[in-house]
C-alpha beads as a LAMMPS data file, in Angstrom:
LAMMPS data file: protein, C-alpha beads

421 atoms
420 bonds

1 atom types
1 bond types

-500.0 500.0 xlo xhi
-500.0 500.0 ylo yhi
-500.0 500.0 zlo zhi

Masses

1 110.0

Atoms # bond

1 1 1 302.960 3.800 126.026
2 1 1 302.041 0.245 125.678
3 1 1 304.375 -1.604 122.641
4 1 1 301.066 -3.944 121.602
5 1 1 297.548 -3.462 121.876
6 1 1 296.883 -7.009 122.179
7 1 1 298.812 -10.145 122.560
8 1 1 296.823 -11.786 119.893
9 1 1 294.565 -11.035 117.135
10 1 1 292.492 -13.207 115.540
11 1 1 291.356 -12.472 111.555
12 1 1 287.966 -14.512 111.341
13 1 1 285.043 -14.818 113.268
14 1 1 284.367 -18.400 111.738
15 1 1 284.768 -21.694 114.089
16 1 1 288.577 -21.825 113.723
17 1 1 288.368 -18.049 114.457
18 1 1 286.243 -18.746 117.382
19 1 1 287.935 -21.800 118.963
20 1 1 290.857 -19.797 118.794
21 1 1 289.800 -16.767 120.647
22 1 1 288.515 -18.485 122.803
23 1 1 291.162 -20.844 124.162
24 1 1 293.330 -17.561 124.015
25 1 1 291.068 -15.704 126.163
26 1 1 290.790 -18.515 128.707
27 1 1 294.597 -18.452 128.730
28 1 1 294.766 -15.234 130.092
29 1 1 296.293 -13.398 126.907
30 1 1 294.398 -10.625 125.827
31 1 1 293.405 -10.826 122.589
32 1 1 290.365 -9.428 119.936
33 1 1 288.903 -11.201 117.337
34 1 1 288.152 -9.167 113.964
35 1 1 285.407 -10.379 111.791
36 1 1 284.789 -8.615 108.298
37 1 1 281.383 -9.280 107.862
38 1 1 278.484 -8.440 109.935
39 1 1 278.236 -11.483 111.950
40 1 1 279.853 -14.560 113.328
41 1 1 279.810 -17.786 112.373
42 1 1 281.345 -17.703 108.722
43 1 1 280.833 -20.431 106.615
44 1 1 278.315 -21.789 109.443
45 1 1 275.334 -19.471 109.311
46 1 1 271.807 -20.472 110.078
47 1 1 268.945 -17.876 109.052
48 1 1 265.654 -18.097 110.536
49 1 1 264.284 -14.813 108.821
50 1 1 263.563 -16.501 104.866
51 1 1 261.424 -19.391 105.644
52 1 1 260.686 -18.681 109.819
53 1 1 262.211 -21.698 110.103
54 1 1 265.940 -22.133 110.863
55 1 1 267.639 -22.741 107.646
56 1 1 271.311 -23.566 107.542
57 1 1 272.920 -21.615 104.628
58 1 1 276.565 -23.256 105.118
59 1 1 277.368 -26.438 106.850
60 1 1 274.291 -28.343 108.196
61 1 1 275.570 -31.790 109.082
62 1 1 278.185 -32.461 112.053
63 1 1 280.168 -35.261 110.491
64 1 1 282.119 -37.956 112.270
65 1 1 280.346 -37.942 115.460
66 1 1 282.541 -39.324 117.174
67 1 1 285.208 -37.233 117.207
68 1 1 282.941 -34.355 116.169
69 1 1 284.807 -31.177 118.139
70 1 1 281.447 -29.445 118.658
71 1 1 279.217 -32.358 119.701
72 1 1 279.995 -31.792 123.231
73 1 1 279.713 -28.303 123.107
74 1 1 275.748 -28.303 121.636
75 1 1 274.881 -30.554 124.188
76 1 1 277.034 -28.741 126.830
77 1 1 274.313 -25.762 125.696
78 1 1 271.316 -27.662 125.668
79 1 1 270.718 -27.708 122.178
80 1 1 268.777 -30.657 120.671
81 1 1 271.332 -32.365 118.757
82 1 1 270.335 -35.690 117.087
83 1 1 271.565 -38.808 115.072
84 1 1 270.734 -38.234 111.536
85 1 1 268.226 -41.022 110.753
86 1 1 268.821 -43.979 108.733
87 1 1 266.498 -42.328 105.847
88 1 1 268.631 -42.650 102.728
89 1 1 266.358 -43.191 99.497
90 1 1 266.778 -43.419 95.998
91 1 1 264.066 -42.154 93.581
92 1 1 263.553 -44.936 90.717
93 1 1 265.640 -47.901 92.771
94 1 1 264.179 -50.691 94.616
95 1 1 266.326 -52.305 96.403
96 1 1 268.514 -48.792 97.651
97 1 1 270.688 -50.750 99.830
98 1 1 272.492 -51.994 96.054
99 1 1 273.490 -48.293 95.691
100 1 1 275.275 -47.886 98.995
101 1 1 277.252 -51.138 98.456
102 1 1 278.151 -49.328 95.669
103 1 1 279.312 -46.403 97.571
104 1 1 281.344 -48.528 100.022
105 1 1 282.918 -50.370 97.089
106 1 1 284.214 -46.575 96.050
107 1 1 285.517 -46.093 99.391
108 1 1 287.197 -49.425 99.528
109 1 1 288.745 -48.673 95.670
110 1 1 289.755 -45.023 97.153
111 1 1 292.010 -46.484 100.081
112 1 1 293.586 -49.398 98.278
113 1 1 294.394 -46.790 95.051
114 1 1 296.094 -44.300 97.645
115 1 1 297.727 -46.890 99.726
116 1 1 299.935 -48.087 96.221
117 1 1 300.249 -44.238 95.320
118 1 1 301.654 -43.677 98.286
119 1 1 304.139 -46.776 98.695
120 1 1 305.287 -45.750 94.872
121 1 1 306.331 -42.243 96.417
122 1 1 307.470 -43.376 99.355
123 1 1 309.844 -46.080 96.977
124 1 1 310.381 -43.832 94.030
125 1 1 310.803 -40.039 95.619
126 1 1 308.197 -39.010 92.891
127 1 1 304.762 -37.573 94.406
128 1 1 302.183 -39.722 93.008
129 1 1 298.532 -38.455 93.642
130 1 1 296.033 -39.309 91.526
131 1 1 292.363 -37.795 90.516
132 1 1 289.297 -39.819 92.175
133 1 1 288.624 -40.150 88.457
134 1 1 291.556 -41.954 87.698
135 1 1 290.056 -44.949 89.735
136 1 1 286.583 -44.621 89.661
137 1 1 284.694 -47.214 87.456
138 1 1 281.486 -46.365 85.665
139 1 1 279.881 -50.335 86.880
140 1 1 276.323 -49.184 84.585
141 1 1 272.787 -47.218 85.586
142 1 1 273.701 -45.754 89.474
143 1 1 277.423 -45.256 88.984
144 1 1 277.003 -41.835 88.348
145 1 1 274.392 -41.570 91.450
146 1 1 277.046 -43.082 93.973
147 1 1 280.063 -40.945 92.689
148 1 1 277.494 -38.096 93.763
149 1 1 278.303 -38.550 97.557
150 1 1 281.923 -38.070 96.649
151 1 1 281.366 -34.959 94.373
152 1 1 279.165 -33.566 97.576
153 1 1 282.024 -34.165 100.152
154 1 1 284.597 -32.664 98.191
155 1 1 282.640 -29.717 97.042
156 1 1 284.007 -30.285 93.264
157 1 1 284.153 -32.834 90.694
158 1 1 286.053 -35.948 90.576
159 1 1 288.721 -35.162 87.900
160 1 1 289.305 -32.206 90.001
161 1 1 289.397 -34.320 93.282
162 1 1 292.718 -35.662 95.154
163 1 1 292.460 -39.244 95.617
164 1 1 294.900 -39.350 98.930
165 1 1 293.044 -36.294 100.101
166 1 1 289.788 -37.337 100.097
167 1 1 291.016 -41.170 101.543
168 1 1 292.663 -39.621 104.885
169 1 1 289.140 -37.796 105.498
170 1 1 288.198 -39.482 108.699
171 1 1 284.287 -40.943 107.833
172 1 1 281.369 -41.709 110.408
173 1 1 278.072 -41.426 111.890
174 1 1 276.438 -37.628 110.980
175 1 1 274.614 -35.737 113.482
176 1 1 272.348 -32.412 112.847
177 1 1 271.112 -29.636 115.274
178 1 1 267.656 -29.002 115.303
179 1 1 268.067 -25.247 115.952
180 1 1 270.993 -25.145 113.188
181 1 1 274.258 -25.901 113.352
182 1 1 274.977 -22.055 112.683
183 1 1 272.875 -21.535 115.479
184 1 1 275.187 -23.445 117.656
185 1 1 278.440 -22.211 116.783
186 1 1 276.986 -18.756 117.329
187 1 1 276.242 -19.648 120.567
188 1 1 279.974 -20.658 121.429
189 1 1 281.212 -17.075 120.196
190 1 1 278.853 -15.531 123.147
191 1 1 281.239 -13.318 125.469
192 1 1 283.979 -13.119 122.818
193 1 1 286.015 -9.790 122.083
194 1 1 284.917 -9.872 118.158
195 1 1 284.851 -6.932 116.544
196 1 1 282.429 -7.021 113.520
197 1 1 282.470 -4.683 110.258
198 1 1 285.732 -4.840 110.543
199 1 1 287.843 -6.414 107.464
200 1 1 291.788 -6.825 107.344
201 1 1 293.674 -5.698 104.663
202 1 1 297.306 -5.992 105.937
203 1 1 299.082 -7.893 107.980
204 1 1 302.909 -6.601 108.531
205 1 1 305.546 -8.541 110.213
206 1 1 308.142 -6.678 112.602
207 1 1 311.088 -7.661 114.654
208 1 1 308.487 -7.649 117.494
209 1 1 305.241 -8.450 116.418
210 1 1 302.684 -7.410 113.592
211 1 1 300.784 -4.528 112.416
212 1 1 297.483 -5.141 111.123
213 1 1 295.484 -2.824 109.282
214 1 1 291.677 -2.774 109.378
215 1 1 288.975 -0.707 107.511
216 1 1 288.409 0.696 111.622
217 1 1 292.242 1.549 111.949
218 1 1 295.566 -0.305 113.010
219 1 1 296.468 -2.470 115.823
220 1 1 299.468 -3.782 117.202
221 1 1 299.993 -7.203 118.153
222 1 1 302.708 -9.612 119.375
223 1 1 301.113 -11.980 117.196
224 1 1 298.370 -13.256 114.716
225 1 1 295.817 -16.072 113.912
226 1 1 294.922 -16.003 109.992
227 1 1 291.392 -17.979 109.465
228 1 1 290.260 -16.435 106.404
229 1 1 289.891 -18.827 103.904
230 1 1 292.202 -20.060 101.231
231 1 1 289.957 -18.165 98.997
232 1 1 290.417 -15.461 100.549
233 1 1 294.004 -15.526 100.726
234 1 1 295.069 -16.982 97.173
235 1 1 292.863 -13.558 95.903
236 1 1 295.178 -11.582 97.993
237 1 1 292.137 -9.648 99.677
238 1 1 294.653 -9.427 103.096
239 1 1 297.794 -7.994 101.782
240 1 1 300.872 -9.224 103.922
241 1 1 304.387 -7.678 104.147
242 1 1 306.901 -9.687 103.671
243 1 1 304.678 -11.424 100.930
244 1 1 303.092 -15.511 101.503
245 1 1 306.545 -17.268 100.116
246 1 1 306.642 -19.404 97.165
247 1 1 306.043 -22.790 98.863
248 1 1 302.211 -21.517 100.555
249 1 1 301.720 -19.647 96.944
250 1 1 301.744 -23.586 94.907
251 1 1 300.142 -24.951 97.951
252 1 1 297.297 -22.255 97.327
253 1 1 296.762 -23.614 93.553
254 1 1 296.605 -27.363 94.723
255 1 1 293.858 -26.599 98.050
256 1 1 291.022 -24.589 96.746
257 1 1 288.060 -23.766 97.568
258 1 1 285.066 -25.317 95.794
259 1 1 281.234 -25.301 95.604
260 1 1 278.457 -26.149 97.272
261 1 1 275.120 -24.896 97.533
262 1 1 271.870 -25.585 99.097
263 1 1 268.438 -24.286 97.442
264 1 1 265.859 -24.394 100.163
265 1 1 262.609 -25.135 98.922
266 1 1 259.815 -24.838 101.475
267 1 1 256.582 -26.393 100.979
268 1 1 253.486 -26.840 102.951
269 1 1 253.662 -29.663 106.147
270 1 1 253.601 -33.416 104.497
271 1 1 253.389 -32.346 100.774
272 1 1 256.602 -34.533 100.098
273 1 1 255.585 -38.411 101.117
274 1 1 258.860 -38.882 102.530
275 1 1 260.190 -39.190 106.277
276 1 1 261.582 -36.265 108.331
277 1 1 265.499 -35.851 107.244
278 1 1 265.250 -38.014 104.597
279 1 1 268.403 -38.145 102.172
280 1 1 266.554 -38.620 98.625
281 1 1 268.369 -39.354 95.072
282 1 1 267.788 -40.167 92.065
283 1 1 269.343 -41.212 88.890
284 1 1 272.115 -39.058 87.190
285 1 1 274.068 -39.163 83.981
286 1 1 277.074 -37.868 83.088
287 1 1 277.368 -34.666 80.209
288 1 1 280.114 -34.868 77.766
289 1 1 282.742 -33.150 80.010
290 1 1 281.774 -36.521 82.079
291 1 1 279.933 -34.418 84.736
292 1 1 276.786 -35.354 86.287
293 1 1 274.165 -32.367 86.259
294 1 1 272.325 -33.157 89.283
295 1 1 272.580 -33.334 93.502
296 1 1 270.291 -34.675 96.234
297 1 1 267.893 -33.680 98.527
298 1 1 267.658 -33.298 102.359
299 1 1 263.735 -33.492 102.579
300 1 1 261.737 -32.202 105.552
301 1 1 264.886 -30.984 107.421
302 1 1 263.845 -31.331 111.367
303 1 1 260.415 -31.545 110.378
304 1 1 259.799 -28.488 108.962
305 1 1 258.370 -28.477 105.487
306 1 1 262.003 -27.164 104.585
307 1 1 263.652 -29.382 102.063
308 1 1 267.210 -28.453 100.777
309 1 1 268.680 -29.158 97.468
310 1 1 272.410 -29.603 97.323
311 1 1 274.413 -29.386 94.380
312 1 1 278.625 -29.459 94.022
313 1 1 281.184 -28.877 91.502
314 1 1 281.024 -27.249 88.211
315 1 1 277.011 -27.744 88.275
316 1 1 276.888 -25.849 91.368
317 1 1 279.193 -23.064 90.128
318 1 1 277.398 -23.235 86.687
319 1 1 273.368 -22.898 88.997
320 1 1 275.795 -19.690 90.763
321 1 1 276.518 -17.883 87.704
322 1 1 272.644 -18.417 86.245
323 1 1 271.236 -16.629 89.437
324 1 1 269.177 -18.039 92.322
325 1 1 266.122 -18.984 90.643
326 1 1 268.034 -21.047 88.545
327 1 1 268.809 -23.621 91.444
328 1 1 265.299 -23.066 93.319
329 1 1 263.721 -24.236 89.753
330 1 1 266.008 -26.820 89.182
331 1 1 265.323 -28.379 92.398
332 1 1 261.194 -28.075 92.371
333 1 1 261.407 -29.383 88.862
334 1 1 263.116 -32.421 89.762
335 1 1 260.777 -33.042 92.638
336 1 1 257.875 -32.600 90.582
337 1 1 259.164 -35.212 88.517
338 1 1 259.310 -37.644 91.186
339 1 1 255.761 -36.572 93.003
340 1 1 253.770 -35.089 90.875
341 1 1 252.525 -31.378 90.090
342 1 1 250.670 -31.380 92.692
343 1 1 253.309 -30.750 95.001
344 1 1 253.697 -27.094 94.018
345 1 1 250.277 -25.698 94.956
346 1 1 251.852 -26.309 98.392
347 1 1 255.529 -24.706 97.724
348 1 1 255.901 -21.443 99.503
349 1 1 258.683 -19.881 98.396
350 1 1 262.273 -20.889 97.954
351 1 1 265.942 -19.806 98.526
352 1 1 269.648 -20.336 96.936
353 1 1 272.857 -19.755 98.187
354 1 1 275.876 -18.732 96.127
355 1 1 279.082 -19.361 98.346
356 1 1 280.813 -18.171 95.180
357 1 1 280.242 -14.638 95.207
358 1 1 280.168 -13.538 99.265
359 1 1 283.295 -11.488 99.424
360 1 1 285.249 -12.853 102.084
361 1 1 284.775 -16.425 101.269
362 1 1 284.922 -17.145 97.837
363 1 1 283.639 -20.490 97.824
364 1 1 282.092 -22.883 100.318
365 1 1 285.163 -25.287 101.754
366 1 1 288.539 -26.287 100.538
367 1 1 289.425 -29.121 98.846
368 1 1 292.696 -30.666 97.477
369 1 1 293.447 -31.011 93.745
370 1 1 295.579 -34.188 92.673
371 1 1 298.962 -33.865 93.922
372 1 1 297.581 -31.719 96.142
373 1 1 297.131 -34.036 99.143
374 1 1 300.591 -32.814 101.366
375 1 1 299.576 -29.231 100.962
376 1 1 297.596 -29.107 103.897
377 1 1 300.110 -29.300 106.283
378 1 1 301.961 -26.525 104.379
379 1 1 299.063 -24.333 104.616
380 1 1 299.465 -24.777 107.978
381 1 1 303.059 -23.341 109.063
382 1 1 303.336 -19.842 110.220
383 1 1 304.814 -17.052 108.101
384 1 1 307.349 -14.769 109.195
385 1 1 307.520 -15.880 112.536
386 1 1 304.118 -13.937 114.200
387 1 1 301.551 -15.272 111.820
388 1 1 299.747 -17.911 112.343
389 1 1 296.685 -19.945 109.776
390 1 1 294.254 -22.325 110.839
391 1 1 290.885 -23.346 109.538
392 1 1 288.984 -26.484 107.764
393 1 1 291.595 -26.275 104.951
394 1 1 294.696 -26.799 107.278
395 1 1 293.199 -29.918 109.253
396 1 1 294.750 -33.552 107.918
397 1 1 291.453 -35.664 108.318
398 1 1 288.783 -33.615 109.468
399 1 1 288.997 -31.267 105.922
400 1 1 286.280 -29.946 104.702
401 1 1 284.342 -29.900 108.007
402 1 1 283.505 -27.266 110.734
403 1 1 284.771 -29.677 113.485
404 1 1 287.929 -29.602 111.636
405 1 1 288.023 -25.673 111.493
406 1 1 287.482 -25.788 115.673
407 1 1 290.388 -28.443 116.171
408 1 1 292.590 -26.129 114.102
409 1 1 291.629 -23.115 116.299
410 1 1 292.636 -24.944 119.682
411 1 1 295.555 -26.287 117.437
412 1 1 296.833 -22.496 116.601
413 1 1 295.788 -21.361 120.269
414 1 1 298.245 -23.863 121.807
415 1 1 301.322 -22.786 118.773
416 1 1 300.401 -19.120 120.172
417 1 1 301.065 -20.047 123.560
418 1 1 304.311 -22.241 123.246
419 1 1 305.439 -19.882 121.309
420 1 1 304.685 -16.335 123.747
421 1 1 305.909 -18.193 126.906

Bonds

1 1 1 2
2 1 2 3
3 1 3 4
4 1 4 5
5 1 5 6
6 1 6 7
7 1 7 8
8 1 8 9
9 1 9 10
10 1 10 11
11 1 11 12
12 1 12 13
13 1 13 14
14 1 14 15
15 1 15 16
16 1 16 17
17 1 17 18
18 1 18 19
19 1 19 20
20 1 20 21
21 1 21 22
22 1 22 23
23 1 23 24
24 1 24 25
25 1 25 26
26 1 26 27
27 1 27 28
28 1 28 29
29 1 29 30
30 1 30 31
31 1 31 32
32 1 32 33
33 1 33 34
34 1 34 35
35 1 35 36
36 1 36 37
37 1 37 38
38 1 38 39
39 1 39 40
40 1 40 41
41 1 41 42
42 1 42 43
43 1 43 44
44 1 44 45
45 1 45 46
46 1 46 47
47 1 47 48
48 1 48 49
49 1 49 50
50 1 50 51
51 1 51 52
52 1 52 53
53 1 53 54
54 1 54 55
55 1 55 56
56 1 56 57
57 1 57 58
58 1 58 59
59 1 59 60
60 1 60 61
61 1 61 62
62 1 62 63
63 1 63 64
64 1 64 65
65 1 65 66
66 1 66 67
67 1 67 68
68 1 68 69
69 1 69 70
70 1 70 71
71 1 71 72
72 1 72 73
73 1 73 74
74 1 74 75
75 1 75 76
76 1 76 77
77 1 77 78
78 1 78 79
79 1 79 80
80 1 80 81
81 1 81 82
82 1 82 83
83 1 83 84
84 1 84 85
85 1 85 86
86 1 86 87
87 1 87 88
88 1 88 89
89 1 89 90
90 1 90 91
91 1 91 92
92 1 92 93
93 1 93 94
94 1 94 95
95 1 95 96
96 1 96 97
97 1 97 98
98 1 98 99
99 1 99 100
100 1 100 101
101 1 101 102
102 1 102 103
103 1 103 104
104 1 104 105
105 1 105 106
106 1 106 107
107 1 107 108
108 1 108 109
109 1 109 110
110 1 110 111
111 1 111 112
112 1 112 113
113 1 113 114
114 1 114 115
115 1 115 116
116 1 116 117
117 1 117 118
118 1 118 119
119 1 119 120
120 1 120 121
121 1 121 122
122 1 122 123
123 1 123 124
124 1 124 125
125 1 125 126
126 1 126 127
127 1 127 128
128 1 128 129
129 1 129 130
130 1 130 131
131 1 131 132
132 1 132 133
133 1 133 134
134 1 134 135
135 1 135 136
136 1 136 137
137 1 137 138
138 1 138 139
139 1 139 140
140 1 140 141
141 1 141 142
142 1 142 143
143 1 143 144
144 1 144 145
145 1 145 146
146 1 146 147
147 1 147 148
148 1 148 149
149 1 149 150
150 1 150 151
151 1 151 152
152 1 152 153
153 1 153 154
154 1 154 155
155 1 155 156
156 1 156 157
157 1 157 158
158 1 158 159
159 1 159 160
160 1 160 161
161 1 161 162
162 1 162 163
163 1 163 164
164 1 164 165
165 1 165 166
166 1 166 167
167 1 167 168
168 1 168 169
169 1 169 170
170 1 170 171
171 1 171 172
172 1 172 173
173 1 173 174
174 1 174 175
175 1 175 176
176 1 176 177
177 1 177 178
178 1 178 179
179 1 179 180
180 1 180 181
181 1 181 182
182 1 182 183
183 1 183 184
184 1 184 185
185 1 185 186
186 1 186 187
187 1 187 188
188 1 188 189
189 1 189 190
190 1 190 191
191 1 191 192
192 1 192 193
193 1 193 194
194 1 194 195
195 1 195 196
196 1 196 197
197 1 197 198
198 1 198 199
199 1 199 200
200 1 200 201
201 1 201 202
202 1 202 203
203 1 203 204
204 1 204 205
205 1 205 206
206 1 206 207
207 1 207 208
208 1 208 209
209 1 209 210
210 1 210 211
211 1 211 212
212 1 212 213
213 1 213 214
214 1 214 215
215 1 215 216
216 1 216 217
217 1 217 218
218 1 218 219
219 1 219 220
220 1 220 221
221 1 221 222
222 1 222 223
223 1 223 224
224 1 224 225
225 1 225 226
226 1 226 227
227 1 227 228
228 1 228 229
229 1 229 230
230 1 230 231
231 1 231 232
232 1 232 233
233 1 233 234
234 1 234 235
235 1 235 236
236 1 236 237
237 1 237 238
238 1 238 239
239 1 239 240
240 1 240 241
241 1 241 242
242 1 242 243
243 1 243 244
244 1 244 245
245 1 245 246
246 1 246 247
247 1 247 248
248 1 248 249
249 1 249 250
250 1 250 251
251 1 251 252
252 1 252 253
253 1 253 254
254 1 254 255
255 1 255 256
256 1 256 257
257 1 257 258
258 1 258 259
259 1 259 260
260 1 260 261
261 1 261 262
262 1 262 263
263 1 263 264
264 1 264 265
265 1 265 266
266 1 266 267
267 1 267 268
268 1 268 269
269 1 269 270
270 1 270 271
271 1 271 272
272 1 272 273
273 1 273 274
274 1 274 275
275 1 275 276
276 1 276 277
277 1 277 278
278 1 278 279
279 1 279 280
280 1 280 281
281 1 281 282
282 1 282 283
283 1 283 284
284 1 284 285
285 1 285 286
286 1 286 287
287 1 287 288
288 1 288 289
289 1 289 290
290 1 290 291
291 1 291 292
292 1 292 293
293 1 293 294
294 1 294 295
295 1 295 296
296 1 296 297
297 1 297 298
298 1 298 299
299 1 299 300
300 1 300 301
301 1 301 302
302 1 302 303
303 1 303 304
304 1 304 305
305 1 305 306
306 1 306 307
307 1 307 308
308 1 308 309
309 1 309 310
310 1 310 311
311 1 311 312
312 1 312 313
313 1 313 314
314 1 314 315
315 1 315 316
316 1 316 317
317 1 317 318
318 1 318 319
319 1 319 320
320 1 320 321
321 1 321 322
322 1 322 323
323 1 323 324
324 1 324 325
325 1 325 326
326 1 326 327
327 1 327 328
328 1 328 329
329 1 329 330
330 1 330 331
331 1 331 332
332 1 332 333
333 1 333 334
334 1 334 335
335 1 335 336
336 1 336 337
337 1 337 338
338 1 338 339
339 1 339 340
340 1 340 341
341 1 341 342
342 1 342 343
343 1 343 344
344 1 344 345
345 1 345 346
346 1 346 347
347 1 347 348
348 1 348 349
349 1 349 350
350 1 350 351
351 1 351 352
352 1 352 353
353 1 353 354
354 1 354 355
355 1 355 356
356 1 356 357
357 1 357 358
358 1 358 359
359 1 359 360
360 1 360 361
361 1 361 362
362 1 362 363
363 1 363 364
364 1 364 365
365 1 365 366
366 1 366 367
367 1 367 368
368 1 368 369
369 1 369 370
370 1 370 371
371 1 371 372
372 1 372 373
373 1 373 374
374 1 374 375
375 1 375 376
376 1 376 377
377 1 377 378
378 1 378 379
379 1 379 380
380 1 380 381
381 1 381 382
382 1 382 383
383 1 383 384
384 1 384 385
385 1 385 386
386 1 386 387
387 1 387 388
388 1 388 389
389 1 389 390
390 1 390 391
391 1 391 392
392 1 392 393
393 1 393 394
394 1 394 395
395 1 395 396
396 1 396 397
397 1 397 398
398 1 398 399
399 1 399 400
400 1 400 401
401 1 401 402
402 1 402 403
403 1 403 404
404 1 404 405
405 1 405 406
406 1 406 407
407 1 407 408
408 1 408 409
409 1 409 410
410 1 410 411
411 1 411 412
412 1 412 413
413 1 413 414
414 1 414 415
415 1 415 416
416 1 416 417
417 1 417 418
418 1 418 419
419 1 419 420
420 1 420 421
């Protein structure tokens, strides 16, 4: 009788989930992957049923293209990936190019403020990690407009952002896939051992190896890869004996997920007058919780008539909890304000996702709280010597991204293997 029925097994079917079975697999361990949904792909899911045309419900743009983990990959597959174009407009502003100076006077602000915080730590012995709020300036009319791309990277808002966190992110040039970025990591999970329907809810720690327990049965293992979510995990939906220990319990309050949603809004070919891809915004103000109620728009994605409105934050969360149509409304109102009423004798029909509420995610990516920027790399130690985490959350620079969530796969793969040999 065999002591394990696997070497590894892999909890997630995501990109970290993937990368990881995958570089096991190719290492001659044998190893399954078990995925609790019905499909692959996780947070990185493009539909092509709602609008016939392929609609990314979770991550659309490959950021940092050039060190973008699944660039090579795509192209390796012969999918038709792309530079996103220089197409960046802002509804109500002539000169546009004023509000990305803006934007890249933020980003210089964000690195100076985190360089002192981190000298007076590394001086005084006191963690010092201030909120993006804490340094952000309201200069007058498109302050508000340009904090937006910050509040859209981060998923939250920017009281409620880490200002070291969001500095280390490594920036660059963004690429999309015309067939979906879902589409593509799909296609990397083909010839896998992933099991779908199949959710964890224990993971036990032996002398020898783990037991996990599925809603298919148990399985023994020498040893395991964790990529659920830190959602997933801070709600305690995969039980695990001996418990998470105190240290990954506070790092779990400080990285949390947050949200971000996209309302696709399809209309009729060339009703919007704007170029394919274009990145439209527009002028927002902030409510009295100092909270701007508003996104921006990713118009004619690839061409299609399919325009996507993205919100973040605590206006995304408040568009989940007021139902779909709420967003999808939101979003055609806005753009009739800017084109017309015209425009919506040639909307089709429209489309809102709610990261929020799909069971084994519980929000769309994780981001770091203030204080919260040296949690990462607590997330990512093992636990009781056979469990291993990886995912977006547990990368140092590449947070927040699906490239990120592959690196930490590979990253896991190779901890698996020094530690089995």
């Amino acid at each position: 009788m065999k002591a394990h029925d696997f070497d590894v097994v892999v909890v997630g079917a995501g990109a970290a989930g993937i990368a990881a079975t995958r570089a096991l697999k190719s290492a001659g361990l044998s190893v399954v992957c078990v995925e609790a949904s019905n499909r692959v792909g996780g947070r990185t899911h493009t539909d092509t049923e709602i609008f016939g045309v392929p609609f990314d419900m979770g991550a659309h743009w490959m950021h940092t293209e050039h060190v973008n983990a699944l660039k090579a990959p795509g192209l390796a597959l012969g999918l038709d990936l792309y530079a996103a174009p220089d197409n960046a407009t802002t509804y109500g502003l002539e000169n546009d190019a004023a509000l990305w100076d803006e934007v890249d006077e933020i980003h210089i602000a964000i690195n100076e403020a985190a360089r002192i915080d981190a000298e007076i730590e590394s001086s005084t012995g006191i963690p010092t990690d201030r909120s993006l709020a804490d340094i952000w300036e309201n200069k007058g009319t498109w302050s508000f407009t340009a904090a937006m791309t910050f509040a859209l990277s981060t998923a939250r808002d920017l009281p409620d952002t880490s200002l070291r966190d969001i500095s280390a992110w490594e920036g660059g040039d963004d690429w999309f896939c015309r067939e979906g970025f879902g589409h593509l990591i799909s296609c990397t999970a083909q010839g896998l051992p992933i099991k779908l329907d199949t959710p964890v809810t224990e993971i036990k720690s032996l002398t020898d190896g783990v037991h996990i327990t599925t809603a298919k049965g148990k399985i023994k293992a020498r040893t395991v890869v964790v990529t659920a979510s830190v959602g997933v995990l801070a709600e305690d939906i995969v039980r695990f004996d001996p418990p998470l220990g105190p240290d990954r319990r506070a790092a779990l309050e400080l990285v949390t997920m947050g949200d971000y949603n996209h309302a696709g809004l399809l209309f009729q070919p060339n009703a919007l007058p704007v170029q394919s891809d274009a990145w439209l915004t527009y002028h927002l103000e902030p409510d009295a919780s100092g909270v701007a109620r508003g996104g921006g728009f990713l118009c004619n994605i690839s061409n299609t008539g399919l325009t996507s409105f993205e919100s973040s934050g605590s206006f995304s969360k408040d568009l989940q909890k007021a139902g779909p149509e709420s967003a999808i409304e939101h979003g055609l109102e806005t753009l009739v304000g800017f084109f017309g009423t015209a425009i919506r004798k040639d909307f089709i029909k429209g489309y809102a996702t709610a990261w929020r509420n799909e069971p084994y995610v519980r929000g769309s990516y994780a981001g770091a709280r203030p204080g919260g920027h040296n949690q990462r790399a607590v997330l990512r130690q093992p636990h009781a010597e056979w469990v291993h985490f990886a995912g977006e959350a547990t990368h140092p620079n590449q947070q927040c991204s699906v490239s990120g969530a592959h690196l930490e796969g590979l990253r896991a793969a190779e901890d698996v293997l020094a530690q089995l040999r």
